[in-house]
C-alpha positions as CSV (number, residue, x, y, z in Angstrom):
1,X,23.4,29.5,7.7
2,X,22.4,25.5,8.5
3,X,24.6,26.1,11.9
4,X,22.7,29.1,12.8
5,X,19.4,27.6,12.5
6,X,20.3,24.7,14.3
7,X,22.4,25.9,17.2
8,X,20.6,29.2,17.5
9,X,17.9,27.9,20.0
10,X,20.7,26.0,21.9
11,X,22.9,29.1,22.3
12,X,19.5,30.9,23.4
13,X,18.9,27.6,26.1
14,X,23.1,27.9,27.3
15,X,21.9,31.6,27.9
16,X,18.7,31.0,29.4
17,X,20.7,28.5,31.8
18,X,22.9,30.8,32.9
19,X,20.8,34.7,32.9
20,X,17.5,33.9,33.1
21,X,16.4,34.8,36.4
22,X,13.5,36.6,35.7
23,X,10.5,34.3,34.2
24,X,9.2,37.1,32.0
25,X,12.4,37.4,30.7
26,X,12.9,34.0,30.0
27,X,10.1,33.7,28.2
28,X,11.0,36.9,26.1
29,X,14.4,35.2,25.3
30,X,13.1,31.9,24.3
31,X,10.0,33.7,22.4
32,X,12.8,35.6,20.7
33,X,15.1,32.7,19.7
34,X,12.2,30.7,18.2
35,X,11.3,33.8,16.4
36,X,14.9,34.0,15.1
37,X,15.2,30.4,14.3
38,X,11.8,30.9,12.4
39,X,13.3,33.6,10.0
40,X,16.4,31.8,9.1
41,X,14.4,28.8,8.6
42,X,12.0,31.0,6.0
43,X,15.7,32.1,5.0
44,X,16.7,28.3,3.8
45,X,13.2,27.3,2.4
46,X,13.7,30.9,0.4
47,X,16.8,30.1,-0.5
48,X,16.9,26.7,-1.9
49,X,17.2,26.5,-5.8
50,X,14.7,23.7,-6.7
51,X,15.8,24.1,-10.4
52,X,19.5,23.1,-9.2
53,X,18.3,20.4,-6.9
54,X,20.8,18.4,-5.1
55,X,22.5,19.1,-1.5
56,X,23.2,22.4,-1.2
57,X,24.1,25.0,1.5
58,X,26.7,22.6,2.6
59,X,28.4,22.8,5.8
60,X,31.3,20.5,5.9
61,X,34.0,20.4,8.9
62,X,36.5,17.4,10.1
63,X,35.2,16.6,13.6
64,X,37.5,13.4,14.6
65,X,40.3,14.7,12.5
66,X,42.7,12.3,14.1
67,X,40.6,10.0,14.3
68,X,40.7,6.8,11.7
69,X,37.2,6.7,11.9
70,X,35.9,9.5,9.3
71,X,33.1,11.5,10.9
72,X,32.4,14.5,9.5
73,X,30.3,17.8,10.9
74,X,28.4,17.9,7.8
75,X,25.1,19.7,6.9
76,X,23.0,20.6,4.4
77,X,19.7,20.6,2.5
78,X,17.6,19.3,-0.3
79,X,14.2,19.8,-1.2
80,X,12.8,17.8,1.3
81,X,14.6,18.8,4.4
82,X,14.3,22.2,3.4
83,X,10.6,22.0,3.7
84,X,10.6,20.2,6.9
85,X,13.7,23.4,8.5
86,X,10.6,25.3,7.4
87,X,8.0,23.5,8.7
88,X,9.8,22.8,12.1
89,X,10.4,26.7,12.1
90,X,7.0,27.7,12.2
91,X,5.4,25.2,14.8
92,X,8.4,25.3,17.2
93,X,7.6,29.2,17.5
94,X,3.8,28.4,18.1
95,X,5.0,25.9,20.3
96,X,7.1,29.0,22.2
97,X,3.6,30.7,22.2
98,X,1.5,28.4,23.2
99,X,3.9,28.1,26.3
100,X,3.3,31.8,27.7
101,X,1.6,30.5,30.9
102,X,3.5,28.2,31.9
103,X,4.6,29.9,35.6
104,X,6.4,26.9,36.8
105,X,10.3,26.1,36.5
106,X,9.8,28.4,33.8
107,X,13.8,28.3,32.8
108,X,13.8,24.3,32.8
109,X,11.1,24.3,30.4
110,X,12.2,26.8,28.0
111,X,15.3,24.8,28.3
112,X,14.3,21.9,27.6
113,X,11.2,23.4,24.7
114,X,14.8,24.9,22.5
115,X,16.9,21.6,22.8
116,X,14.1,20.1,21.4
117,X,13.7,22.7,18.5
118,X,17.9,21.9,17.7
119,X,17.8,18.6,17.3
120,X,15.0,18.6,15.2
121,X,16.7,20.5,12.7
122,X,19.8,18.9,13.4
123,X,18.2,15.8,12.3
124,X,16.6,17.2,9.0
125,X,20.4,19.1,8.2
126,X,22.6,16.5,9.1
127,X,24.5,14.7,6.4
128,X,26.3,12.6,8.0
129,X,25.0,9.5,9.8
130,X,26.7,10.2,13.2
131,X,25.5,13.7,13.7
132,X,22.6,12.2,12.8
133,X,22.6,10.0,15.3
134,X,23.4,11.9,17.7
135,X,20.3,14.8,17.0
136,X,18.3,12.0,16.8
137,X,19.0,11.0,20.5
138,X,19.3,15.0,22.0
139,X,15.5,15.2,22.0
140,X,14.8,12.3,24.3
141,X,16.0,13.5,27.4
142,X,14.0,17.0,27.1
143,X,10.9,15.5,26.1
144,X,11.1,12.8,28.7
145,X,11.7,15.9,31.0
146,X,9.0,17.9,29.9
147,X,6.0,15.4,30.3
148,X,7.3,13.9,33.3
149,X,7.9,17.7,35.4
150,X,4.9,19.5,33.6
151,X,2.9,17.1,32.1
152,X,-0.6,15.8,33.8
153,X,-2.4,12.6,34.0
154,X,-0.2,9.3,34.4
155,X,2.9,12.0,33.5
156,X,5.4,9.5,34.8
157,X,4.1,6.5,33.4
158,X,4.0,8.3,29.8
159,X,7.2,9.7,30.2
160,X,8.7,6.3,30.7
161,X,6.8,4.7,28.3
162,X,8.1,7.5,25.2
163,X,11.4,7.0,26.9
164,X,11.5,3.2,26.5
165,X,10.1,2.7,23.0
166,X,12.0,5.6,21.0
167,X,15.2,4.5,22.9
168,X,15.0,1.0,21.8
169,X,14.3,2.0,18.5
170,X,17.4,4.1,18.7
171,X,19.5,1.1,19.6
172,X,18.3,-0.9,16.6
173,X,19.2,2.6,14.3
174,X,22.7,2.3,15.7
175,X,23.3,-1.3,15.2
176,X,22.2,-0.4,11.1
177,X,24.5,2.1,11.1
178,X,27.5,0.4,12.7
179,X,26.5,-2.1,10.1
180,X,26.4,0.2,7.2
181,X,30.1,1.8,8.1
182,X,31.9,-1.2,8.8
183,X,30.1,-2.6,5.0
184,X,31.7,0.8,3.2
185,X,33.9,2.9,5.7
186,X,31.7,6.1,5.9
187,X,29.0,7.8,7.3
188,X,28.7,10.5,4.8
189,X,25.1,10.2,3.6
190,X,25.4,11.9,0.4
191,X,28.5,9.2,-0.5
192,X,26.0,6.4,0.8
193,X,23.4,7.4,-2.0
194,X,25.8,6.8,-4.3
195,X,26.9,3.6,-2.8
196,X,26.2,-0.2,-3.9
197,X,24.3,-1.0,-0.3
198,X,23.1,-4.8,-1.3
199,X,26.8,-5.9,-0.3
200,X,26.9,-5.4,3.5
201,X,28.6,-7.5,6.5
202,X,25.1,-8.1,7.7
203,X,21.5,-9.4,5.7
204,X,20.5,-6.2,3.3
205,X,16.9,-7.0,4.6
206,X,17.7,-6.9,8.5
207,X,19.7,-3.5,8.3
208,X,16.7,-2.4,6.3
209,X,14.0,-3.4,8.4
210,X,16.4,-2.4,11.7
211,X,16.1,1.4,10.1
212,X,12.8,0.3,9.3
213,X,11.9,-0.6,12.8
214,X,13.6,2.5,14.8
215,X,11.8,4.8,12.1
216,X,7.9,3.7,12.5
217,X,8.4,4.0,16.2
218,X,8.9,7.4,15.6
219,X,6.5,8.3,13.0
220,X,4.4,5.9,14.8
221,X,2.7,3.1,13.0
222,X,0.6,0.4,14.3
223,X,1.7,-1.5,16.4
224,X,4.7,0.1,17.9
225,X,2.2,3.2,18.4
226,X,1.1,2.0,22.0
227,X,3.8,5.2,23.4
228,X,1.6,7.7,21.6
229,X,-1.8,8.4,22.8
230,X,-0.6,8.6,26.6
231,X,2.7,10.9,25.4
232,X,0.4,13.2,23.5
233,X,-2.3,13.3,26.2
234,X,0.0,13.6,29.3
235,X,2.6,15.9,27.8
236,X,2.4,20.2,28.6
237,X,0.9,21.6,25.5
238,X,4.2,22.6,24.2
239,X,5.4,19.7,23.9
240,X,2.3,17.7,22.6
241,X,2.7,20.4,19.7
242,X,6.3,19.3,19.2
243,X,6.0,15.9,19.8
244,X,3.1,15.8,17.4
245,X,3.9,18.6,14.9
246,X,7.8,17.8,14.3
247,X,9.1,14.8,16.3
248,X,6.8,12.6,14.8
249,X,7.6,13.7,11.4
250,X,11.5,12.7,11.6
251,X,10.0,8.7,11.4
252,X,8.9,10.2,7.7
253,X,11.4,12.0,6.9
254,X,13.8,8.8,7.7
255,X,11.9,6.4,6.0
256,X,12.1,8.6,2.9
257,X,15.7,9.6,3.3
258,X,17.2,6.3,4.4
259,X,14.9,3.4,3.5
260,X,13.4,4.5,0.2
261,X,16.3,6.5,-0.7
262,X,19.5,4.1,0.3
263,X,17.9,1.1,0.0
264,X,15.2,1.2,-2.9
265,X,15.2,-2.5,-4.0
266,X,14.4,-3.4,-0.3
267,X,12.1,-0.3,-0.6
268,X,10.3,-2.7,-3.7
269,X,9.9,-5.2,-2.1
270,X,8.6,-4.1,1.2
271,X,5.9,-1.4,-0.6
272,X,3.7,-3.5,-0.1
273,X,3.8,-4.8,3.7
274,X,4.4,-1.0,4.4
275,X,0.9,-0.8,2.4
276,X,-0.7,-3.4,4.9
277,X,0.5,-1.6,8.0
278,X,-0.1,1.9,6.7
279,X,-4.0,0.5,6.3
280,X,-4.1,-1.0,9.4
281,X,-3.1,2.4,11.1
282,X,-5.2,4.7,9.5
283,X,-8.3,2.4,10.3
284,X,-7.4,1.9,13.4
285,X,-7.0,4.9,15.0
286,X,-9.8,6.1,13.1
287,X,-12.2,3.9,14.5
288,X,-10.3,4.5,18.2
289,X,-11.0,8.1,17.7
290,X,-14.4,7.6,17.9
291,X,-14.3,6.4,21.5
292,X,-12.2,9.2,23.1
293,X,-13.7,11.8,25.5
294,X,-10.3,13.8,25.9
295,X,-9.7,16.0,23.1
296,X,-5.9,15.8,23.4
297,X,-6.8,11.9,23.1
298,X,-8.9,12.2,20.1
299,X,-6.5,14.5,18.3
300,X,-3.6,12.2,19.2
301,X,-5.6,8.8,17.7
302,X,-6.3,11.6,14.6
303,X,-2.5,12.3,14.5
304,X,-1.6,8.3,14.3
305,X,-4.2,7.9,11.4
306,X,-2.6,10.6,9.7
307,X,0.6,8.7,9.9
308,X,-0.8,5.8,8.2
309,X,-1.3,7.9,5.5
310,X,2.4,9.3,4.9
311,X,3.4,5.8,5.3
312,X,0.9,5.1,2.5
313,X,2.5,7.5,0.4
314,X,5.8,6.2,1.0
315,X,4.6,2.7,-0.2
316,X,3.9,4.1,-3.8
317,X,7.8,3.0,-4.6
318,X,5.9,-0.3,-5.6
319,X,4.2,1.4,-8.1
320,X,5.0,0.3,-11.8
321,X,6.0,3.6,-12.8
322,X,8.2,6.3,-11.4
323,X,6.3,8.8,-11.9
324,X,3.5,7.4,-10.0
325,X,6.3,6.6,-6.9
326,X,7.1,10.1,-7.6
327,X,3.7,11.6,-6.9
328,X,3.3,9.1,-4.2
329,X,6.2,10.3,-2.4
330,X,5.3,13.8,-3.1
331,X,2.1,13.4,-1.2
332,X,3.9,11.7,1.6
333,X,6.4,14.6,2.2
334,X,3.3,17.5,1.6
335,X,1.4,15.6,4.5
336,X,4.5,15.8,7.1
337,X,4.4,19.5,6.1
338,X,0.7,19.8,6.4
339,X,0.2,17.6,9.2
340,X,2.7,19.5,11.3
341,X,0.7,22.8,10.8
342,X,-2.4,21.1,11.5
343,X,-2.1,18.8,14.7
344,X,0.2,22.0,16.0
345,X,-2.8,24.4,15.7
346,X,-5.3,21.9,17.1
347,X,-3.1,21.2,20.2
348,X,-2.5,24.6,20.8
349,X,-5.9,25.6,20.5
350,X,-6.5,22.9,23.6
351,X,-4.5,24.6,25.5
352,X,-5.7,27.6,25.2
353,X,-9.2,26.0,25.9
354,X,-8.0,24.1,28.8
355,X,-6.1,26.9,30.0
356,X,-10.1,28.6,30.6
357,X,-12.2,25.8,31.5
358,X,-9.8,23.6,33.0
359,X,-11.3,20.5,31.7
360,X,-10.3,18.5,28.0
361,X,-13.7,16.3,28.7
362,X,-15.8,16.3,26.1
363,X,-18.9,16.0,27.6
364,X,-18.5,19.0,29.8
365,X,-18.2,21.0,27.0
366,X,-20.6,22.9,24.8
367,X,-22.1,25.9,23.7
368,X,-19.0,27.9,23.4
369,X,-18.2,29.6,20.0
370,X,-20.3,32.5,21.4
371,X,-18.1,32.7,24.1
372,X,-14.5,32.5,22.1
373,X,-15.0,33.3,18.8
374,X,-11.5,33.5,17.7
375,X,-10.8,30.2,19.5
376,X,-13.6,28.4,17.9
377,X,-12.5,29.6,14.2
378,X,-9.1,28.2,14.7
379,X,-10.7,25.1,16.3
380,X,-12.8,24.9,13.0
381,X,-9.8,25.2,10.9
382,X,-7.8,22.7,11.9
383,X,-10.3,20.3,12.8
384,X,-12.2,20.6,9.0
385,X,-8.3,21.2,7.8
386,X,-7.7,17.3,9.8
387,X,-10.6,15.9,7.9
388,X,-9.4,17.3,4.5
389,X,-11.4,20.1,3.3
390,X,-10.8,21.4,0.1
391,X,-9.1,25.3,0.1
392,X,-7.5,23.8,3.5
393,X,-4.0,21.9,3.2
394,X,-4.3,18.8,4.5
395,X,-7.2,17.9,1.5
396,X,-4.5,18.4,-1.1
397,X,-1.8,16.4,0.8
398,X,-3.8,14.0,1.0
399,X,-5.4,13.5,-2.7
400,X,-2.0,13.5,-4.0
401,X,-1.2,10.2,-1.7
402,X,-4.2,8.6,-3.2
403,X,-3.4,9.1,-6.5
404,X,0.3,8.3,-6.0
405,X,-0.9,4.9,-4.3
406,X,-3.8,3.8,-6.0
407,X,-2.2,2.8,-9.3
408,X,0.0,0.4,-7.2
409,X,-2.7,-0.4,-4.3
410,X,-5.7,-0.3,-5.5
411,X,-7.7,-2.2,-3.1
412,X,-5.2,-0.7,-0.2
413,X,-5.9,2.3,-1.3
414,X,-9.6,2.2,-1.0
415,X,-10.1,1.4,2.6
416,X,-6.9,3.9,3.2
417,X,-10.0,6.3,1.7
418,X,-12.3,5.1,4.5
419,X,-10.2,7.0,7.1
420,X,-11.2,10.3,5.6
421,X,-14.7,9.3,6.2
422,X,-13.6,8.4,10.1
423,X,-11.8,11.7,10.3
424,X,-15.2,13.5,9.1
425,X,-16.9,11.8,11.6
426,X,-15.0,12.4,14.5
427,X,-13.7,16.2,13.8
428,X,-17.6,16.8,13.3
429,X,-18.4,15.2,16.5
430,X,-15.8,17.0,18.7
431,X,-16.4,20.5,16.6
432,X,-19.9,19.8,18.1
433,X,-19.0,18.6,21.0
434,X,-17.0,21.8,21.9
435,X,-18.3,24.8,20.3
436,X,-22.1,24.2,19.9
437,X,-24.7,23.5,21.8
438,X,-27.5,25.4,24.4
439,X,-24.7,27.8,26.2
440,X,-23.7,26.6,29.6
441,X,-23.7,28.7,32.5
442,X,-20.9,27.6,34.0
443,X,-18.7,28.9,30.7
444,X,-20.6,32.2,30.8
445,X,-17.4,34.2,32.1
446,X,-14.5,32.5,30.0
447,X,-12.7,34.6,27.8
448,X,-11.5,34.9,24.4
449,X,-7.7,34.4,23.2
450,X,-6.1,38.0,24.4
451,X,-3.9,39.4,21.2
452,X,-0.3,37.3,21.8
453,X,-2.5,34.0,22.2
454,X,-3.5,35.0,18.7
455,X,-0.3,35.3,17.0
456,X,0.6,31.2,17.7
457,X,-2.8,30.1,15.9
458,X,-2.9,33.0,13.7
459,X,0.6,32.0,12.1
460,X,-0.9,28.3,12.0
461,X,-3.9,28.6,10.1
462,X,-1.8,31.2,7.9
463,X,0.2,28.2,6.2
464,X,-3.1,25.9,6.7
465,X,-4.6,28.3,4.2
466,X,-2.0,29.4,2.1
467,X,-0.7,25.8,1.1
468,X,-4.5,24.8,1.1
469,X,-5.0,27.2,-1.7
470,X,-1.7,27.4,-3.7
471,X,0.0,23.8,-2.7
472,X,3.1,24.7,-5.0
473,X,4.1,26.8,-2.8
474,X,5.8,23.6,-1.3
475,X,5.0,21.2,-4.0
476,X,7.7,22.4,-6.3
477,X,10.2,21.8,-3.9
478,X,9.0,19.0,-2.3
479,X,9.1,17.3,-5.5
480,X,13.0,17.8,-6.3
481,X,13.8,15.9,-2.7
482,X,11.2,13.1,-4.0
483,X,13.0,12.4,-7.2
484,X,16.2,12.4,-5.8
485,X,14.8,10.2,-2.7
486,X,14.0,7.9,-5.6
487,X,17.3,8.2,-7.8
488,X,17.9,4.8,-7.2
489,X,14.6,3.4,-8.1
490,X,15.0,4.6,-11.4
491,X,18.0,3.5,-12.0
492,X,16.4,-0.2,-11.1
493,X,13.8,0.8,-13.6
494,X,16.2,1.4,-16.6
495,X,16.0,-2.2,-19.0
């Protein structure tokens, strides 16, 4: 099942490639294959036993059988990349959506929009460090593609600028993982959990921080952010919601799986710089929100505060107890989830804005929740949703980072807290900004979403408000992949 969901929107691009003539048809194809890819990804969430925990659905195939260097096709899931297949499902099919009018090169995009969408989940499924590696890289070239053909703005500039960063950050992941198989002659993830990692060819604390490094440029934290605002601004508005809604979320997902995980006495030690710069991020691009004009600016800066915060939660590991790193982490892994959802619905709901009144400035706006009434409810959602309204999904992702982190960071902790206030501030101020006001003339013949606009932000604020109001839904799971990230922090713990 792991292979179907993450070669199904390949196979659909290969198809695409090679029979899609017809623009309409490609975009029923690709619709189709996200829609597909969505299902089986419901399929593993459904089917993951949280009460058995562990790796399981495992794929396992020789790939270099010859070869004396032993790498492995090898997938499978735990509870925390069984949240993020599902989470990657459902905002790479609103991403599909959100992508109906695109009437340009409409077979390169598609293309490029399901390449993205499989090496997403190749990265989350991938068990052994080249595969890894290698669905890491696959999404570079396709993003770098999209916002440079389709994007707007400084395209080019942007484009180059994503390009540069996440590849150097690349290099530096490969360099720590050369260094990891020549230390213990595998890439096999699930063996390297159960590995002794403190004797390696190279400084435990330079492989760490080299993961370390390649990881916040993804997720991205102060200061290797600098790629993000322009990336997000410039890119089509399917690809801002993949960029921001899953692509950002592997920097997470590998500081939890590799970092915390593989290295958790480095993890120890490090909670607390990781606290510093998670601080730094969230106020930061709080207080740079403030001064956009561009919504896809101010939801970007809103995005990179956000990010602070998972990296907050990940710094609970230097909590005194385990059970507080375990909450901590917890919270870190519900925010990827809920993020996702969140930033995906606001971007889409941009487009679909911009799509009508051809302008993102925020001063030309105004006045129109009489005019789209659908569009300004799913606005309202994900920008109250953003600031962390309870009964919406990002408020309990976010308490349970606080009260992971605040036993160990008190202080930290505290002005972490002072972002929520920024995001309340800014979300209120663009929610004005856009929807109320004295009408304007000039947006006195724009139109409402038609029905299939609907469906993108309608499936959105469906798992806004479902995990805002039951968060177990995930929670349960999510909690397995935590304790197991953290398996080797409790061993450090036993006297």
């Amino acid at each position: 099942m792991l292979t179907a969901v993450v070669f199904l929107p390949a196979a659909a691009a290969l198809l695409i490639a090679f029979a899609g003539r017809n623009p309409r048809a490609v975009r029923l194809m690709a619709v189709a294959a996200f829609l597909a890819d969505f299902a089986l990804a419901l399929a593993v969430f459904v089917r993951y036993d949280a009460d058995a925990g562990g790796f399981q659905m495992v794929e396992r195939y020789p790939w270099l059988p010859d070869s004396p260097v032993a790498v492995q096709y090898l997938l499978g899931v735990d509870g925390l990349s069984a949240t993020m297949v599902l989470m990657t499902g459902v905002v790479g099919l609103s991403a599909a959506l959100s992508s109906m009018s695109v009437q340009r090169r409409t077979r390169e995009y598609f293309i490029c929009l399901l390449l993205i969408q499989t090496a997403a989940m190749g990265v989350f499924v991938s068990l052994d460090f080249v595969l890894f590696f290698v669905m890491w890289e696959l999404e570079l070239v396709p993003v770098y593609v999209l916002i440079a053909l389709w994007g707007t703005g400084r395209k080019e500039y942007s484009a180059m600028k994503f390009f540069a960063f996440t590849f150097a950050g690349s290099a530096l992941m490969l360099v720590a993982i050369l260094v990891v198989f020549f230390s213990l002659d595998t890439f096999d993830m699930r063996a390297l959990l159960q590995s002794d990692l403190t004797k390696l060819v190279a400084p435990v604390p330079l492989v760490f921080g080299l993961f370390f490094a390649a990881f916040a440029v993804k997720l991205p934290i102060w200061p290797v952010h600098t790629w993000q605002p322009d990336a997000y601004a410039d890119a089509p508005i399917g690809a801002s919601v993949m960029l921001a809604g899953v692509l950002s979320k592997l920097g997470g997902y590998g500081l939890i799986r590799v970092n915390v995980a593989m290295f958790p006495e480095q993890a120890d030690r490090a909670a607390f710089t990781f606290a510093v710069l998670a601080v730094i991020t969230v106020l930061y691009a709080g207080f740079l929100a403030f001064r956009q004009t561009d919504l896809k600016r101010l939801i970007a800066y809103s995005s990179l505060s956000h990010m602070g915060l998972v990296l907050l939660g990940v710094a609970s590991v230097g909590a005194a107890g385990a059970a507080l790193s375990e909450v901590g982490l917890t919270g870190a892994a519900l925010l990827m989830f809920t993020h996702g959802t969140i930033v995906a619905l606001l971007f889409v709901v941009v487009g679909l804005l911009d799509d009508r009144v051809r302008t993102r400035h925020l001063p030309d706006l105004g006045g129109l929740a009489g005019r789209m009434p659908f569009i300004g409810v799913a606005l309202m959602v994900g920008g109250l949703a953003a600031l962390g309204l309870p009964g919406l999904s990002g408020f309990a992702a976010e308490l349970t980072v606080f009260l992971g982190t605040y036993p160990a960071w008190a202080a930290l902790t505290g002005l972490a807290a002072v972002g929520v206030v920024l995001a309340a501030g800014y979300v209120v101020w663009m929610l004005r900004g856009v929807l109320f006001g004295p009408p304007r003339p000039r947006w006195a013949t724009v139109a409402d979403a038609n029905l299939l606009e609907k469906v993108g932000p309608g499936l959105l604020i469906v798992a806004v408000v479902a995990v805002g109001v039951y968060p177990a839904l995930l929670t349960d799971t999510l909690r397995v992949g935590a304790l197991e990230a953290l398996a080797g922090r409790l061993t450090m713990l036993v006297p």
